[in-house]
Each structure stands twice: as structure tokens, then as C-alpha cells.
C-alpha positions as a Markdown table, in Angstrom:
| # | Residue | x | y | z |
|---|---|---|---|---|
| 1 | Unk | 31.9 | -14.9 | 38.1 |
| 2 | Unk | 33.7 | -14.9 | 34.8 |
| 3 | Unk | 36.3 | -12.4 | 36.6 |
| 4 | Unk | 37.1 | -13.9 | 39.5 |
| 5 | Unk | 37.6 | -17.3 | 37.9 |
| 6 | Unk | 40.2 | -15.2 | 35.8 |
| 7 | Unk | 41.8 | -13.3 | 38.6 |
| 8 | Unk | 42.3 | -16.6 | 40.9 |
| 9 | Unk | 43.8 | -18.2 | 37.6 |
| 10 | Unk | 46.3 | -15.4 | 37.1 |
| 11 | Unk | 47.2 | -15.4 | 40.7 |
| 12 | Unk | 48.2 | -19.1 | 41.5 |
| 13 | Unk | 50.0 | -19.0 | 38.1 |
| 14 | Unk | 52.1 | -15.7 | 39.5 |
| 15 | Unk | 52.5 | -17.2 | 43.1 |
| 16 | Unk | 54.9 | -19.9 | 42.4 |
| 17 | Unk | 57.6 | -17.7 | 40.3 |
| 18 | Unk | 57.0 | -15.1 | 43.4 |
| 19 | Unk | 57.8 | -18.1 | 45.7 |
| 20 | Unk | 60.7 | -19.6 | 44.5 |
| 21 | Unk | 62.1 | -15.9 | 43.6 |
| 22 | Unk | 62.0 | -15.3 | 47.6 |
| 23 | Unk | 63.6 | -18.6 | 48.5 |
| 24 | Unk | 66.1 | -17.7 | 46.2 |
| 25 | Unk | 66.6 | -14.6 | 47.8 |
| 26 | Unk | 67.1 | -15.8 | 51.7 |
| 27 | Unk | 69.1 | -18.7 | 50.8 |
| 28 | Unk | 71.4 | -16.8 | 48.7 |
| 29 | Unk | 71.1 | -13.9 | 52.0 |
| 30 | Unk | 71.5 | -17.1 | 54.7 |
| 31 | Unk | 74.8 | -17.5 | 52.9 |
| 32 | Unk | 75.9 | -14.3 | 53.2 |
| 33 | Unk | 76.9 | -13.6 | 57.0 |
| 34 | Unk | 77.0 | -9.9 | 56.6 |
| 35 | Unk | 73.0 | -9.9 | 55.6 |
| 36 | Unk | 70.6 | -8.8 | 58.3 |
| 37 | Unk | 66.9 | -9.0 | 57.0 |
| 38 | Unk | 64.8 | -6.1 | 57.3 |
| 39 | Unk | 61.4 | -6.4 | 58.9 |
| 40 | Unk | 60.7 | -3.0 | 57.3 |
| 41 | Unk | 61.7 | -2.1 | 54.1 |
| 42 | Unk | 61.2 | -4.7 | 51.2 |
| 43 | Unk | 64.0 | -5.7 | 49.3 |
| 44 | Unk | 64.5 | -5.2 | 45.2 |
| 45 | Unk | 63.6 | -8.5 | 44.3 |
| 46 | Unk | 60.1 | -8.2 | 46.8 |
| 47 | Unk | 59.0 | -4.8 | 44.6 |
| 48 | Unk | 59.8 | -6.6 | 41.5 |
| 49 | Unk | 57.6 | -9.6 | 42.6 |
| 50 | Unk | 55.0 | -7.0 | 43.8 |
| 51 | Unk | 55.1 | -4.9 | 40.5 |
| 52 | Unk | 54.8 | -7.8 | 38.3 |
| 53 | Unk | 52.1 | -9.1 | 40.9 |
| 54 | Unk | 50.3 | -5.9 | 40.3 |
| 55 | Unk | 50.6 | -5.9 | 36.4 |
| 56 | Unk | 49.0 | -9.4 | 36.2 |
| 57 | Unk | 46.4 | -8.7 | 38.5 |
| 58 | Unk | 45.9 | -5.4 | 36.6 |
| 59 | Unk | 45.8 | -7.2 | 33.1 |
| 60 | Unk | 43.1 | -9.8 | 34.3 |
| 61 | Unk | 41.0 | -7.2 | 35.6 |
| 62 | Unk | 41.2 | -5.2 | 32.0 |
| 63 | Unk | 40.2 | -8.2 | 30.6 |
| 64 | Unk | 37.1 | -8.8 | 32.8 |
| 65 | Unk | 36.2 | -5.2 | 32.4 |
| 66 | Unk | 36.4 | -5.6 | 28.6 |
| 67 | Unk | 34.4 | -9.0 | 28.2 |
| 68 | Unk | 31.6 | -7.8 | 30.8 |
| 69 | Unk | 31.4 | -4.4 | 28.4 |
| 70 | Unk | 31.0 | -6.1 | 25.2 |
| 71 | Unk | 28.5 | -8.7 | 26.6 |
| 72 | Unk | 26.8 | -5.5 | 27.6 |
| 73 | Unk | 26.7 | -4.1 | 24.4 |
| 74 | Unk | 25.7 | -7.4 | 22.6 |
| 75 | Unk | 22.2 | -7.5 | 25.3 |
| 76 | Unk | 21.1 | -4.4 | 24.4 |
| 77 | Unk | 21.7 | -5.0 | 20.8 |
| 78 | Unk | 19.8 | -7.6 | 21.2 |
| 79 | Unk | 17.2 | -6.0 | 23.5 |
| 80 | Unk | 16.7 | -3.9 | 20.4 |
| 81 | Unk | 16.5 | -5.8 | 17.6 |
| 82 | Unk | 14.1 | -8.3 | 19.3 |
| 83 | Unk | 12.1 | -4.8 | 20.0 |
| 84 | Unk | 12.0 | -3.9 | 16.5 |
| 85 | Unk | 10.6 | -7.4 | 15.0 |
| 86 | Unk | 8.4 | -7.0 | 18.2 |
| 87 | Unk | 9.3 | -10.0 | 20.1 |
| 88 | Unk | 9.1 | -10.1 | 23.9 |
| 89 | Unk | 11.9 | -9.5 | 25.5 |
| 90 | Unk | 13.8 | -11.3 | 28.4 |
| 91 | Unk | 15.3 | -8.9 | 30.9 |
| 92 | Unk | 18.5 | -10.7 | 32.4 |
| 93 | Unk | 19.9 | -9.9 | 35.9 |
| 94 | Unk | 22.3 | -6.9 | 36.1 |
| 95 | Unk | 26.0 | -8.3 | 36.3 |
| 96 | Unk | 27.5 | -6.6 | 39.4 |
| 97 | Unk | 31.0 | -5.9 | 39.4 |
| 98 | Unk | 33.1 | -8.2 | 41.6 |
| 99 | Unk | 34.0 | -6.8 | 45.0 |
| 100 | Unk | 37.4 | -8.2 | 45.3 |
| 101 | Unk | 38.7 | -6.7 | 41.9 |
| 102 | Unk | 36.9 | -3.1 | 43.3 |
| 103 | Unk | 39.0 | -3.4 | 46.7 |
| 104 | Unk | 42.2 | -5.0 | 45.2 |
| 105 | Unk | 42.7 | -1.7 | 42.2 |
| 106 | Unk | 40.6 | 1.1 | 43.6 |
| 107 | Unk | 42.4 | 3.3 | 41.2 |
| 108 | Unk | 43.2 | 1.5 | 38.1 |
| 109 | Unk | 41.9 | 3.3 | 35.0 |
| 110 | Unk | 38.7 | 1.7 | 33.0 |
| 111 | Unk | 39.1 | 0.9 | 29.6 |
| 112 | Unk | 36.6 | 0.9 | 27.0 |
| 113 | Unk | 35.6 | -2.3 | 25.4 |
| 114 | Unk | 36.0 | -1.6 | 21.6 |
| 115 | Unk | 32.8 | -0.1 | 19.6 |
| 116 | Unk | 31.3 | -2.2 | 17.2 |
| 117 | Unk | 32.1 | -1.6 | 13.7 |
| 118 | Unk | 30.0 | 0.2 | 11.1 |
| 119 | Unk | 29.2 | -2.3 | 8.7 |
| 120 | Unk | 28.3 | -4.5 | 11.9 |
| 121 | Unk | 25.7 | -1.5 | 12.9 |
| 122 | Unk | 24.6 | -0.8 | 9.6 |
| 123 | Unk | 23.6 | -4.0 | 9.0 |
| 124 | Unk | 21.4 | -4.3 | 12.6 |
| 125 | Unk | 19.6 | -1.3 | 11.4 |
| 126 | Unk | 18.9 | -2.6 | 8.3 |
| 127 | Unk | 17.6 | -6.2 | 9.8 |
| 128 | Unk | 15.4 | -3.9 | 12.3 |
| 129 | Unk | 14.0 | -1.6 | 9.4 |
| 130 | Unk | 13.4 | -4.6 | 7.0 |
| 131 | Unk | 10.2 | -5.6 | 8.7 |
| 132 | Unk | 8.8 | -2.1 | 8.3 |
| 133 | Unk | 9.9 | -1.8 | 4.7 |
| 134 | Unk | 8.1 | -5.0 | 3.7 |
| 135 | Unk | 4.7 | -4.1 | 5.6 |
| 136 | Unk | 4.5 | -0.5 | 3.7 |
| 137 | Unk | 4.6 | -1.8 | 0.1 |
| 138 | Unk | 2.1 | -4.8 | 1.2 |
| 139 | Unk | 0.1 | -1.8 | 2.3 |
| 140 | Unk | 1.1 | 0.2 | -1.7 |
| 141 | Unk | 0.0 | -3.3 | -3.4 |
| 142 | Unk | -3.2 | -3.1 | -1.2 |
| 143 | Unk | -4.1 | 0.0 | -2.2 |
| 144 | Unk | -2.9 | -0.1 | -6.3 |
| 145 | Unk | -5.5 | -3.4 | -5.9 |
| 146 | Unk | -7.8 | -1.5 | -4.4 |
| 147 | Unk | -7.8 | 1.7 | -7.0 |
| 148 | Unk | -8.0 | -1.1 | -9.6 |
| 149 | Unk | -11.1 | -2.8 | -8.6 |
| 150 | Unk | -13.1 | 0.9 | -7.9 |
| 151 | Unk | -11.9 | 2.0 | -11.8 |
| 152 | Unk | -13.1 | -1.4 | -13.0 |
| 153 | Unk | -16.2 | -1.1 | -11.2 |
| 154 | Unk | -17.1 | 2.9 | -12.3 |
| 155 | Unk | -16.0 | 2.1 | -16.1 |
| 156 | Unk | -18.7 | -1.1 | -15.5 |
| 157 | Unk | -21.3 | 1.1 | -14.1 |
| 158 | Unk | -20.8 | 3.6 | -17.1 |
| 159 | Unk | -20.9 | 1.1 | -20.0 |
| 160 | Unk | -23.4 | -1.3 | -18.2 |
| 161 | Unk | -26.5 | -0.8 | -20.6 |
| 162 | Unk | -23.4 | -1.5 | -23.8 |
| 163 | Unk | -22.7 | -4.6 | -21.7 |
| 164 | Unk | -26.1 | -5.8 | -21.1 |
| 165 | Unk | -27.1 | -5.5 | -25.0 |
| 166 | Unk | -24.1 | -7.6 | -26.0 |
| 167 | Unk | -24.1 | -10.1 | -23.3 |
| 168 | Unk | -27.6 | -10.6 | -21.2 |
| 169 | Unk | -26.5 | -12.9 | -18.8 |
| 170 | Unk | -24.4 | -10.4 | -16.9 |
| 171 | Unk | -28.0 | -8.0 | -16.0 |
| 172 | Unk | -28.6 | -10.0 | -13.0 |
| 173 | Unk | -25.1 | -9.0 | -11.5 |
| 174 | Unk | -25.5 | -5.4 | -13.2 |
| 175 | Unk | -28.8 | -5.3 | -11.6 |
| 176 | Unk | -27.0 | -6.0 | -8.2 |
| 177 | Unk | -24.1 | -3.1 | -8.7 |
| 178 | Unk | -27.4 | -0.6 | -9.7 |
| 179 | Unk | -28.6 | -1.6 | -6.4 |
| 180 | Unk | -25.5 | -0.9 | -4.3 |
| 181 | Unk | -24.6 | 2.4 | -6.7 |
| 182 | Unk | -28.1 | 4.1 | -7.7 |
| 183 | Unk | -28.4 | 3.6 | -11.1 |
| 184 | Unk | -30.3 | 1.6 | -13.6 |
| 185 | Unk | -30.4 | -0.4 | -16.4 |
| 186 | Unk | -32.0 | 0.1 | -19.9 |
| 187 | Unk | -31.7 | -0.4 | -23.4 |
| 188 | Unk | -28.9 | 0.7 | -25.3 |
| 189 | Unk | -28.9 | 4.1 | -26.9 |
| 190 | Unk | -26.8 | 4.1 | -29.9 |
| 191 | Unk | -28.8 | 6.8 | -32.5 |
| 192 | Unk | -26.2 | 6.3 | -35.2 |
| 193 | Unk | -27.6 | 2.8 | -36.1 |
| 194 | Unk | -31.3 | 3.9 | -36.3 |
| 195 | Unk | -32.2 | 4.8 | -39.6 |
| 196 | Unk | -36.0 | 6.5 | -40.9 |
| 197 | Unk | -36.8 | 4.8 | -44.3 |
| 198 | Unk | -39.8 | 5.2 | -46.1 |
| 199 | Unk | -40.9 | 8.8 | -44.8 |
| 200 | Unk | -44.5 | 11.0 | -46.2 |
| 201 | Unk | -46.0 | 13.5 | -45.7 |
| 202 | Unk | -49.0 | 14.5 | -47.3 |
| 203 | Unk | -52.6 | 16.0 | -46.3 |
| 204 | Unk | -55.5 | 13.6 | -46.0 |
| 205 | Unk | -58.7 | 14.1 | -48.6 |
| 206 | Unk | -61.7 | 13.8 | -46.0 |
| 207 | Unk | -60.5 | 16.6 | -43.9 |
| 208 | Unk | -57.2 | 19.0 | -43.1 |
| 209 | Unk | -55.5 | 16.5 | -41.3 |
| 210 | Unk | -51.8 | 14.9 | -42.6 |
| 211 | Unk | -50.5 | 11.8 | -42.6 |
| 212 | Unk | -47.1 | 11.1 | -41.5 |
| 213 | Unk | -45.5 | 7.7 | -42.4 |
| 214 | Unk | -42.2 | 6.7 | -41.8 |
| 215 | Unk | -40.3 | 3.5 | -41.0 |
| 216 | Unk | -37.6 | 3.4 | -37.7 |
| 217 | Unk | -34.9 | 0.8 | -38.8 |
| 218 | Unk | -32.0 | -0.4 | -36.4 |
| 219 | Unk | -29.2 | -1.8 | -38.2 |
| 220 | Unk | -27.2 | -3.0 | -34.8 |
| 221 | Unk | -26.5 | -6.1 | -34.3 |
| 222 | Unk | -28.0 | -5.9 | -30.4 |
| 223 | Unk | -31.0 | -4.3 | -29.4 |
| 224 | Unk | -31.3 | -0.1 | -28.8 |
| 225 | Unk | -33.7 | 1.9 | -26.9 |
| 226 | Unk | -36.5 | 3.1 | -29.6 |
| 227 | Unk | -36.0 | 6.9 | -30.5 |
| 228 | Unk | -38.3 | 9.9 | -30.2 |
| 229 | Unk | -38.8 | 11.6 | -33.7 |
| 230 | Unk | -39.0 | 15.5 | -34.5 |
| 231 | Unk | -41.7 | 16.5 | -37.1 |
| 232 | Unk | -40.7 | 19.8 | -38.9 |
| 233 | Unk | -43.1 | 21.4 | -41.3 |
| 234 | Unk | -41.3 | 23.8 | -43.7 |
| 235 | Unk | -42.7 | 26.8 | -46.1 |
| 236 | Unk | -41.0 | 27.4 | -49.3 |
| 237 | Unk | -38.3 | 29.0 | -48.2 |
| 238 | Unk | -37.3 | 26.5 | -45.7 |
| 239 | Unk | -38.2 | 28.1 | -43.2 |
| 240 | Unk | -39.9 | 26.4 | -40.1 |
| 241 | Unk | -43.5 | 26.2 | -39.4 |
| 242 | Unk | -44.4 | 24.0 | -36.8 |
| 243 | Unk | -42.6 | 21.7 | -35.0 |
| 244 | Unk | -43.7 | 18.5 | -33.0 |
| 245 | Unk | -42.2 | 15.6 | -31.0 |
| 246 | Unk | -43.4 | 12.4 | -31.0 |
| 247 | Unk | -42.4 | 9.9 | -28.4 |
| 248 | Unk | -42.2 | 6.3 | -29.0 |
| 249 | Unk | -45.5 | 5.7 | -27.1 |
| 250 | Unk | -47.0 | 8.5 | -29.2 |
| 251 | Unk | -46.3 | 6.9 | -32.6 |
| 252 | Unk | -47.2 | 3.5 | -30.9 |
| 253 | Unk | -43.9 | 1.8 | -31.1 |
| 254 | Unk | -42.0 | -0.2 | -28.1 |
| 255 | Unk | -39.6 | 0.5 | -25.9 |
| 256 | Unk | -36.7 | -1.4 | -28.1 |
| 257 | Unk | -35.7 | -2.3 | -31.2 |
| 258 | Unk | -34.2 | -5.6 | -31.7 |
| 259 | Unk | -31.6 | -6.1 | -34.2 |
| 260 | Unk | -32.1 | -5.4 | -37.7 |
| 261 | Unk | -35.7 | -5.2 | -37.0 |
| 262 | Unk | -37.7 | -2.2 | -38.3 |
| 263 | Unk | -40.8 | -0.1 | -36.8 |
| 264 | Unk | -43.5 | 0.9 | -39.8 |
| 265 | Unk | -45.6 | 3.9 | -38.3 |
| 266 | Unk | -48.6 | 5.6 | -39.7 |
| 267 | Unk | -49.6 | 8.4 | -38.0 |
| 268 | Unk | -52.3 | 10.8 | -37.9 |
| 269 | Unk | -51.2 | 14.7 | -37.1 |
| 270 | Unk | -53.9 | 17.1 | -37.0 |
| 271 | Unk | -52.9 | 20.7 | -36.9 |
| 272 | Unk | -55.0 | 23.1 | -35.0 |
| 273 | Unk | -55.9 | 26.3 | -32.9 |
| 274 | Unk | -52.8 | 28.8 | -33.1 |
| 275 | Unk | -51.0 | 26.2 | -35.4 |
| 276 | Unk | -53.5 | 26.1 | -38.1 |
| 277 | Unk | -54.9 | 30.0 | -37.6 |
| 278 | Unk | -51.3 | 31.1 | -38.2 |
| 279 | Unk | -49.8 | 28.2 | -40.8 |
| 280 | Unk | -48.8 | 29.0 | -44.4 |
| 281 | Unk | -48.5 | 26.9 | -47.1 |
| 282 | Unk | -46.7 | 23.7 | -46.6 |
| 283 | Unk | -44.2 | 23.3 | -49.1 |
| 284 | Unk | -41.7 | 20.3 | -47.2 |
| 285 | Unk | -41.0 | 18.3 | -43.8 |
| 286 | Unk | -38.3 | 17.4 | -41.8 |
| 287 | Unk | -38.1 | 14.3 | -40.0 |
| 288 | Unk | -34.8 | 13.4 | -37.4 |
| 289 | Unk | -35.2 | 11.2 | -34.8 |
| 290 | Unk | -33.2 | 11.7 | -31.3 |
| 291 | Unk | -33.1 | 10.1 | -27.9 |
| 292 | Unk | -33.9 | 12.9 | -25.7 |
């Protein structure tokens, strides 16, 4: 519609210089006696109305040709930017070319309407690719989060008994994450703070039993599982004799040790069958104590 509005323009503002121009020529030809017109042939001055006619016409019809092109190019830039934010797009109606331009230059040569520049299409692609850029490092921040949290939560899991002992209030959620992961709590193993004090060893006078006494000492400053204890009997070379463990339940002690609280043990070991048949002379001990 655009066109035609165009074309129309362009014609009435050609008519009136082709009007007055053919006055001019039969008044000027009235004047001459000898001039016969010619229903035929056109004159000069009629061609030179027609050409420039034709030029005009042809210059508003390169113009039309050239706005409809780049309003074509602008939709379908458009068309795909909204399709890369993912907006819904509206479909306009096909503009059809005008019918009287078609019929009036069958055979004028189309021009191109001018590309867009580079920076123009760099910068569309770059607007349709920012979206997608800013959705893959939400989902790398996601995911660093995420690696985060299961580290924290395996480092937790390992150290949970250390964190217990130095802070009870957290066992109940501890408790929770044994539940989920499959492990469990206890007391804190730490064998470096448990010290033996006050250890014997000596044979008893009613009978060939021994005696062993010793004293299990925890110099933390929060509570550790109670430790099994190894009795070695040596000869007089050193060498062993007999060896014996003795759980905490066997020596009658508790489960923990609380902080700088000791554990006195008297103990009754009685060697016998293959132990006694085969033993030497006793000449020393050897007392460690381990968790197993």
C-alpha cells in the first residue's frame, strides 16, 4: 500500500511538467503553418516526456522494492530473536507485491535492499546467545554448591565421633546423617591420650595365679572410648611367653573414659593347660593398650 501511495505521488507530480511541455509544443506547432501533426510517430519532446515518465516511475518502484525488502529482513530478525528468548511469536500477513507496479515495469531489474551490517548482526547474535550463557553458569554455580555441600557432609560423617566428644549437642543431628548414610556413632578413639600408670605383675602366695594391676588414665580434655590392653609375659631373654588380651569388659572397666578421669584395675590371670605345661620362668611383662 506503501508503494502505490508512492507511485501515484510521483505520477501527479510528473503529469503537470508533461502537460504544460505538450501545450507548449502544439501552440508553438499551431503557429507554424508548415506543421502537420502526426497521429503516428511521437514527436522529441513526447519521448523525452515518456523517458523521464518512465525514470520516475522506475525510481519509485526501486524504492518500494527496497523499503518492502528491509521490512522483510527486520521481521525475520525479529521472528528470531523473539525465538531465541522463547517468546511467542506473531506471524504477520505476507505483503504481496502491487499489481500495477508488476504490469507497469515487467522488466525492470530488482535491486537488493542493502545487508545489514556486521556489528548490527553480531550484536543480535550476541543478545540471542546471552540468555543461554547466563542459564549454563546458573547451572556451574548449582553444581560447585552442590559438590560443596556433599564434601562438607562426607568430611562430617568421617570426623562425627571428634565432633560429638567436643560438642554433644550436635549427636542428635549426627544421629540423623548415621541414619540416612549407615554409620554410627561412638566414643572417641584417640589412644595417644590414654596412659597405663601404676602397672604389677607378680604371682599370688595361696596358689600359681598372678596378679595384674595397672591404672588406664585419659589425659583428653573430652571423653575416649576405653582401650583393650595386651598382657605379654617375657623370659629372661625377652623373649615372649604368653600373650593375652583383655577387653574392657574383661578387666571390668566401662565403655568411656571421661576426661582426665582414670580406671584402677586389679585383675586376676590364671595361667593354665598348654600355657602353664609349657611356661618358663617369668622374668618380666609387657603391658600396651590398643583399640582393636
Amino acid at each position: 500500500m506503501a508503494s502505490t501511495q508512492a507511485l501515484q505521488a510521483a505520477l501527479q507530480s510528473a503529469a503537470p511538467g508533461a502537460s504544460d511541455a505538450a501545450d507548449g509544443f502544439q501552440d508553438s506547432n499551431r503557429k507554424d503553418p508548415a506543421f502537420t501533426p502526426s497521429l503516428t510517430t511521437p514527436s522529441p519532446i513526447e519521448e523525452a516526456v515518456n523517458a523521464q515518465l518512465q525514470k520516475a516511475l522506475r525510481r519509485e518502484r526501486i524504492k518500494a522494492l527496497r523499503q518492502e525488502r528491509a521490512e522483510q529482513k527486520e521481521r525475520e530478525r525479529a521472528e528470531q530473536a523473539a525465538a531465541a528468548a522463547g517468546e511467542p511469536l506473531v506471524q504477520e500477513a505476507p505483503h504481496e507485491p502491487e499489481p500495477e507496479l508488476e504490469a507497469a515495469f515487467p522488466d525492470a531489474p530488482l535491486l537488493e535492499a542493502p545487508s545489514a551490517p556486521a556489528s548490527f548482526a553480531d550484536d543480535t547474535a550476541a543478545a540471542a546467545s546471552a540468555p543461554s550463557g547466563r542459564s549454563r553458569k546458573l547451572l556451574l554455580a548449582l553444581a560447585c554448591v552442590l559438590a560443596l555441600v556433599v564434601l562438607l557432609l562426607q568430611v562430617v560423617r568421617e570426623e562425627r565421633n571428634a565432633l560429638v566428644a567436643r560438642e554433644p549437642r550436635l549427636r542428635p543431628a549426627l544421629q540423623s546423617l548415621c541414619a540416612l548414610t549407615g554409620c554410627e556413632l561412638s566414643a572417641l578413639r584417640q589412644i595417644n591420650s590414654i596412659t597405663i600408670e601404676g602397672a604389677s605383675f607378680s604371682r599370688e602366695k595361696e596358689n600359681d595365679a598372678y596378679r595384674l594391676v595397672f591404672t588406664l588414665r585419659n589425659g583428653a580434655r573430652v571423653p575416649l572410648a576405653m582401650p583393650s590392653v595386651e598382657l605379654t609375659l617375657l623370659d629372661t631373654q625377652e623373649r615372649a611367653l604368653v600373650r593375652r588380651v583383655l577387653s574392657p569388659a574383661q578387666f571390668g572397666a566401662g565403655a568411656v573414659l571421661a576426661p582426665g578421669a582414670e580406671s584402677n584395675t586389679s585383675l586376676p590371670v590364671q595361667l593354665g593347660g598348654s600355657e602353664a605345661a609349657g611356661l618358663g620362668p617369668v622374668a618380666g611383662y609387657n603391658l600396651v593398650a590398643f583399640y582393636p
